[in-house]
C-alpha positions as CSV (number, residue, x, y, z in Angstrom):
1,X,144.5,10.3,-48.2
2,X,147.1,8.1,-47.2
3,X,149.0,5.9,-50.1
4,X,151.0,3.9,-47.2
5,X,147.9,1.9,-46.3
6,X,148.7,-1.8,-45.1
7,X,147.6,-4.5,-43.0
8,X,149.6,-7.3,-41.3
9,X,148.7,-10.4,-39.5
10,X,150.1,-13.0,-37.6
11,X,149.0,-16.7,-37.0
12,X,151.1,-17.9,-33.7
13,X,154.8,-18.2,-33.3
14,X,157.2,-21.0,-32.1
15,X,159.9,-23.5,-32.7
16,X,159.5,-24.3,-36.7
17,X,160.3,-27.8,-37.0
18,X,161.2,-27.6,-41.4
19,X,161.0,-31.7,-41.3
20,X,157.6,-32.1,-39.7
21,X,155.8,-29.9,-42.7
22,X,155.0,-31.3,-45.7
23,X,155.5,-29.0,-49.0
24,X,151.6,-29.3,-49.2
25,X,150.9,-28.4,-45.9
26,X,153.4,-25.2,-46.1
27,X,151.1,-24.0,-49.1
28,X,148.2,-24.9,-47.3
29,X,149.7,-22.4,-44.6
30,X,151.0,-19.6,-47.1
31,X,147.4,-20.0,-49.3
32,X,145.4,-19.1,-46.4
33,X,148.0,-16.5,-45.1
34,X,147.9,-14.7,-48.6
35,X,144.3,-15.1,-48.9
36,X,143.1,-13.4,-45.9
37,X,145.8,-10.4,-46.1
38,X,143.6,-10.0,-49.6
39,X,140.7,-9.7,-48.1
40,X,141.8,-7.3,-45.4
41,X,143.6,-5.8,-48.6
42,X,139.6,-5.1,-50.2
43,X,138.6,-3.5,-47.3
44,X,141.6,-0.9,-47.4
45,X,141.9,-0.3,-50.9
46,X,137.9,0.3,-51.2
47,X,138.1,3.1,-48.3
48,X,137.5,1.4,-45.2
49,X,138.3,1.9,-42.1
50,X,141.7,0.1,-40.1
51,X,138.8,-1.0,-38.0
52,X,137.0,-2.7,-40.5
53,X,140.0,-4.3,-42.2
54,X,141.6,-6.5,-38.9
55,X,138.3,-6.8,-37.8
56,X,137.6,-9.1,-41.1
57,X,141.1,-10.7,-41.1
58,X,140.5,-12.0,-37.7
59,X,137.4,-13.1,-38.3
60,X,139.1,-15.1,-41.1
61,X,141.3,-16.5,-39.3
62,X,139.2,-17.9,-36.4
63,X,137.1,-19.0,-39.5
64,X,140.2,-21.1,-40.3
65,X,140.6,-24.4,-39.0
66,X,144.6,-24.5,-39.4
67,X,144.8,-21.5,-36.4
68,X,143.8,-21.8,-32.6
69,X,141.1,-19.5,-32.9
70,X,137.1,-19.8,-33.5
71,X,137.1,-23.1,-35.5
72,X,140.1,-24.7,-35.0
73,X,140.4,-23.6,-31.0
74,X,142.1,-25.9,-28.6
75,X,140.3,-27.8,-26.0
76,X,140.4,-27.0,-22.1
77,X,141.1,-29.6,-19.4
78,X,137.4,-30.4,-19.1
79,X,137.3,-31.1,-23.2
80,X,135.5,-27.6,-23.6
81,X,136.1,-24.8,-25.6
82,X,136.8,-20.8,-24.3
83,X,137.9,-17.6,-26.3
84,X,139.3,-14.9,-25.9
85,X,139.4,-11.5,-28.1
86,X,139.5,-8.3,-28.4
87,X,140.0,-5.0,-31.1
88,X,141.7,-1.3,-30.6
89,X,140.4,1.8,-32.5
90,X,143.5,3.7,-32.7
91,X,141.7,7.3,-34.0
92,X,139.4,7.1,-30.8
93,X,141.0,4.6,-27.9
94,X,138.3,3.1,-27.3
95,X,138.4,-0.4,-27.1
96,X,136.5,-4.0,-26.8
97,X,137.7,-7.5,-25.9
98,X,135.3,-10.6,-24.5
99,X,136.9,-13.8,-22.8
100,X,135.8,-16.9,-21.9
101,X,133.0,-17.6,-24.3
102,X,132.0,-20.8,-25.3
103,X,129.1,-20.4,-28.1
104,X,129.9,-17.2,-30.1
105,X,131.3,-18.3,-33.5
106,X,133.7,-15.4,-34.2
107,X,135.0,-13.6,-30.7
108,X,136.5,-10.7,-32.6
109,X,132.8,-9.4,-34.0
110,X,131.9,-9.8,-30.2
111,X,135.0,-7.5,-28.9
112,X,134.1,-4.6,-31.8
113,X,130.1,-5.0,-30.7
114,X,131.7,-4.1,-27.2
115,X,133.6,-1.5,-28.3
116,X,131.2,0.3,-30.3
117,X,127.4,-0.9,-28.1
118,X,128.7,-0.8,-24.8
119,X,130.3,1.9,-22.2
120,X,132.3,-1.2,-21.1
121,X,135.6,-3.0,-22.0
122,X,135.6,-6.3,-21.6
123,X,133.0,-8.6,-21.1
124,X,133.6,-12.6,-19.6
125,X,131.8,-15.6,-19.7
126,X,128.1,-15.9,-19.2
127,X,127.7,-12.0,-19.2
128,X,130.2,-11.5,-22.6
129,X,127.9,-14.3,-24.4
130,X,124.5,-13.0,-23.1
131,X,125.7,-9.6,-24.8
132,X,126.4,-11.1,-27.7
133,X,123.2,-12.7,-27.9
134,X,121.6,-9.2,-27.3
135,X,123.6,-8.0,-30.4
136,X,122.5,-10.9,-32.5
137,X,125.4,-12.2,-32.9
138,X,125.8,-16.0,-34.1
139,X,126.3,-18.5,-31.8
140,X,126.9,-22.0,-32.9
141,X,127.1,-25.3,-30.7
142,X,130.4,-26.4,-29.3
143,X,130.7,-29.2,-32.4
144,X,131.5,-26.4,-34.4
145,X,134.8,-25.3,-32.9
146,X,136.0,-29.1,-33.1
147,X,138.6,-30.6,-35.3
148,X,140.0,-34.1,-35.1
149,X,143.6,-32.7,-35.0
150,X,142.8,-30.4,-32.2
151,X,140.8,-33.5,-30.3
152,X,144.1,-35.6,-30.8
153,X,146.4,-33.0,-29.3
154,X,144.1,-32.6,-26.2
155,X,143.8,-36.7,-25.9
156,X,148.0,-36.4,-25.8
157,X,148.2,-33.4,-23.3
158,X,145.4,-35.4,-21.0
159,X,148.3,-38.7,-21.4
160,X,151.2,-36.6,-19.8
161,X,149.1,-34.5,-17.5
162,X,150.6,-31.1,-19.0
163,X,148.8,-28.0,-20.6
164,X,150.4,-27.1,-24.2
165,X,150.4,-23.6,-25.1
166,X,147.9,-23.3,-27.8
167,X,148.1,-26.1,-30.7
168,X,151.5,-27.6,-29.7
169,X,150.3,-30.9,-30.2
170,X,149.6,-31.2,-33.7
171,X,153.2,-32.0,-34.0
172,X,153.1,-34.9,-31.4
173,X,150.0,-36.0,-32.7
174,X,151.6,-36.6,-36.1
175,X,154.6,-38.2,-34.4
176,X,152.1,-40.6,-33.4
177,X,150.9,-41.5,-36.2
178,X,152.0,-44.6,-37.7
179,X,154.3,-44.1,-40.4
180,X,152.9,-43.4,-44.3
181,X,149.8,-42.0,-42.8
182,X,148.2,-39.0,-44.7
183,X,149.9,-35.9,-44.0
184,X,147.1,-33.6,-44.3
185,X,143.6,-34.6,-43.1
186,X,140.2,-33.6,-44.7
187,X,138.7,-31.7,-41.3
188,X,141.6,-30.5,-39.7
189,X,144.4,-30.3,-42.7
190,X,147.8,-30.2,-40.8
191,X,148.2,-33.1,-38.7
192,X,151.8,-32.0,-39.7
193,X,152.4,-28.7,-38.1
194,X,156.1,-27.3,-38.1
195,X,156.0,-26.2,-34.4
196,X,157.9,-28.3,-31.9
197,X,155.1,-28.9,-29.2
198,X,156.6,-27.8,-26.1
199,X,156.9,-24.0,-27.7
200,X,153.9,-22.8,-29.7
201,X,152.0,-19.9,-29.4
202,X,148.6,-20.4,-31.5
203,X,147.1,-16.9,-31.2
204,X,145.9,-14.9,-34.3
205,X,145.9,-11.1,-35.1
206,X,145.9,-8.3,-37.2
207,X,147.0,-4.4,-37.5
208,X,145.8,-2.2,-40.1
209,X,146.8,1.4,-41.1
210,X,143.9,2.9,-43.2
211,X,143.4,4.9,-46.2
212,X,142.3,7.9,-43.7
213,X,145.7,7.8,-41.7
214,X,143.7,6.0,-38.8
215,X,145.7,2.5,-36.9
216,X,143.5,-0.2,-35.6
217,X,144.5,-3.9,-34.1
218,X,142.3,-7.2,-33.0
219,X,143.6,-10.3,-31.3
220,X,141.7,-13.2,-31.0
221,X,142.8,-17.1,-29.5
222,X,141.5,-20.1,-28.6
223,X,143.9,-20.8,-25.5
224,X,146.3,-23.1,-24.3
225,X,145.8,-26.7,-24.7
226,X,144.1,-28.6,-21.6
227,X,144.3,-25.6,-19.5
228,X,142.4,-24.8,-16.7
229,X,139.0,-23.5,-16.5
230,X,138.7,-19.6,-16.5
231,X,142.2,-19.4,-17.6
232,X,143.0,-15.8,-19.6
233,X,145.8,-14.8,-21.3
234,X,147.2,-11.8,-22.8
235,X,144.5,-11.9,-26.0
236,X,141.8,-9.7,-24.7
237,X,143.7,-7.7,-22.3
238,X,144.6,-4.2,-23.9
239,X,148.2,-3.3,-23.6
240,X,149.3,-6.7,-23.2
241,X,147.7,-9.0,-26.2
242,X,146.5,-6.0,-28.3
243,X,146.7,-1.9,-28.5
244,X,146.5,1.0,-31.2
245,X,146.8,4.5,-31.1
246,X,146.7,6.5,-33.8
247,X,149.8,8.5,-32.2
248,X,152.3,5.7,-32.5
249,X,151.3,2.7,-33.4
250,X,149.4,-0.6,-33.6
251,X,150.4,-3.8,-32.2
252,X,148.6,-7.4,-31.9
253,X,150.7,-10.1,-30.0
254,X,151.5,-14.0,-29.7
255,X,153.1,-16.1,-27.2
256,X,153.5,-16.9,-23.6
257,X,150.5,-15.0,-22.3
258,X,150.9,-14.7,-18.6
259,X,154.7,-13.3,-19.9
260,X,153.4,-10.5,-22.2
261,X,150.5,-9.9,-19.4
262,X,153.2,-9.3,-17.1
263,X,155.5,-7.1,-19.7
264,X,152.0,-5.2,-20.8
265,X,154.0,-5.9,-24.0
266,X,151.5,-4.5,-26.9
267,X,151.3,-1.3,-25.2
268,X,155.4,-1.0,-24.1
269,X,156.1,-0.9,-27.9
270,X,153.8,2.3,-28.1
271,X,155.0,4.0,-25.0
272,X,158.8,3.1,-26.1
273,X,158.0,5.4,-29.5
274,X,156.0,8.1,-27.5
275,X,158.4,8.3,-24.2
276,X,161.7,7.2,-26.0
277,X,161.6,8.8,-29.2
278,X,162.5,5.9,-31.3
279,X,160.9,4.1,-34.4
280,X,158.3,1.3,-34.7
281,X,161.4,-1.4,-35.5
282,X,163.5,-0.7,-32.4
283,X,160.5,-0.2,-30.4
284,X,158.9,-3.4,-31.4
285,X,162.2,-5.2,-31.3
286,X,163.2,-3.9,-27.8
287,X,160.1,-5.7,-26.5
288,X,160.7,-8.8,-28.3
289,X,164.2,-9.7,-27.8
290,X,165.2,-7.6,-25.0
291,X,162.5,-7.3,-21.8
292,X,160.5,-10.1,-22.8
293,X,163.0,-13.3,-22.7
294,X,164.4,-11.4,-19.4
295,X,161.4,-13.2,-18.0
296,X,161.4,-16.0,-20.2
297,X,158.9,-14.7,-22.5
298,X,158.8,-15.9,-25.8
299,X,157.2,-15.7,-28.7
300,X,156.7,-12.2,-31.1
301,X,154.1,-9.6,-32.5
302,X,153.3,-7.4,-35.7
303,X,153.0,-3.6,-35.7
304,X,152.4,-1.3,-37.7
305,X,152.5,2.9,-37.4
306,X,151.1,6.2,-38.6
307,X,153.9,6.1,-41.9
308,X,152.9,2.6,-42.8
309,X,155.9,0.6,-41.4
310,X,155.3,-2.8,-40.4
311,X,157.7,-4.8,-38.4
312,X,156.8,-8.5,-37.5
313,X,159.7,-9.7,-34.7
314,X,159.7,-13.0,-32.6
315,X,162.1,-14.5,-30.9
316,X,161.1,-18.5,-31.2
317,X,162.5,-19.7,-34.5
318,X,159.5,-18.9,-36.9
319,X,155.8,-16.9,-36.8
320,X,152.8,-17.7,-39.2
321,X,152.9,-13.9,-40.7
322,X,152.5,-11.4,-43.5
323,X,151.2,-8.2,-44.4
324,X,150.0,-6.7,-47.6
325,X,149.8,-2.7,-48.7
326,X,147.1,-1.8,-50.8
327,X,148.5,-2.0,-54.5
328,X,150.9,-4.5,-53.6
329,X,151.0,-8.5,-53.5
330,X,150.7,-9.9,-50.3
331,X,153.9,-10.9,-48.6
332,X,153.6,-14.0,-46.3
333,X,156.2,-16.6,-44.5
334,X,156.4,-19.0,-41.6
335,X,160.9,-19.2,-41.0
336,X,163.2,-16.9,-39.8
């Protein structure tokens, strides 16, 4: 049995802007952070699989309305809603990732429904939602992805005829508001978000390292803000948004998508440990601050290998992040 059990997840990276965050909306940020590394915590300390542990962290977070993921997703240019997700067994390699749905409430049980009921990979669209049907998944109506801050930041991209990368414009939304209005809303609770708009990354993830010695990761995102159509980013393409094998490591990414699509990112951190030599940090942190901003990619990921090391670089000033061993108290935090 392995005592170095742990699981780490991320929430998007970007430019923190300290001033725009209320200290109620910080907590708000660290309460959920903590409590979904808990309950990814349960599942390792109880004897389940790395599997089972990120796949219920990220179905968490898209449960979450302060992410861009499931509830809480961002809005396309035609005021619509598309996913994208996907999950890595590390022990086996085998793999599952959907994009492009618009009804099934948590992406991430669709991607492991793939991986485990399906010779395929990836599913899109139409087909990826008729398979979840077929799997008795739940799907839910689009009302149910909404949130007033989300519907704001769209109304705002729409005004200056630009896409923002994921939920970038909660932060303009609450420059908008007139001043002495309510800094956390009932629906969507951060109108305040510390992330300058121009340069945040909204994706969620998770990596886990299991009791068994076994590495899993899941990605899951609701997209870029008013972007077009059939748009896919890095999310629910393994090697780029999302990889794990149990012989180095596992990895789940955030940031400029086409960038880390282009860098295969997730999967250069595992091939830099297995070709290279070297360990999970200088791996990881290779990718983040070296190749990546060589083409202007930015943002960061989490990782975590065979030994239980976790390393969470990003090269934007601040990540939503934390991680948790099993016996420990969760760690969690949003600055440099």
């Amino acid at each position: 049995m392995n005592s170095t059990a742990v699981i780490a997840i991320h929430g998007g990276a970007g430019t923190i802007l300290r001033t725009s965050l209320s200290p109620e909306a910080e907590a708000q940020y660290h309460e959920a952070l903590r409590d979904i590394l808990l309950a990814g915590q349960r599942v390792l300390a109880d004897g389940g699989g790395a599997l089972d542990a990120v796949a219920e962290a990220v179905r968490l977070l898209e449960d979450c309305p302060l992410f861009n993921a499931g509830h809480g997703a961002v809005l396309t240019a035609d005021g619509t809603h598309e996913l994208d997700a996907s999950i890595m067994d590390g022990r086996t390699l085998e793999a599952g990732a959907v994009c492009c749905v618009k009804r099934v409430r948590n992406p991430v049980l669709a991607a492991r429904r793939v991986l485990e009921c399906s010779e395929h990979v990836l599913f899109a669209g139409e087909g990826a939602e008729a398979f979840a049907v077929a799997q008795g998944l739940e799907l839910v109506e689009s009302a149910y992805f909404h949130t007033d801050t989300r519907y704001r930041q769209w109304q705002l991209a729409r005004e200056q005829q630009r896409a923002m990368l994921d939920h970038d414009g909660a932060t303009l939304a609450a420059k908008a508001q007139p001043r002495g209005a309510a800094s956390v809303a009932r629906e969507a609770p951060l109108p305040h978000e510390p992330i300058d708009p121009n340069r945040k990354f909204g994706t969620v993830g998770a990596v886990a390292l299991d009791t068994h010695g076994h590495l899993a990761a899941a990605t899951s995102t609701g997209g870029i803000t008013n972007k077009r159509i059939g748009r896919v980013g890095d999310s629910p393409l393994i090697g780029a948004g999302c990889y794990a094998d149990d012989a180095t490591c596992a990895v789940s990414t955030t940031g400029s998508g086409e960038m880390f699509i282009r860098m295969v990112a997730a999967y250069d951190v595992a091939a830099q440990i297995a070709y290279r030599g070297v360990s999970l940090e200088d791996a990881a942190a290779d990718v983040v601050m070296n190749r990546l901003p060589r083409i202007d990619g930015r943002g960061g990921l989490i990782a975590v290998d065979t030994k239980g090391n976790v390393t969470l670089p990003f090269n934007t000033e601040g990540m939503y992040r934390g991680f948790a061993h099993v016996g420990a108290a969760p760690v969690t935090a949003i600055y440099r």
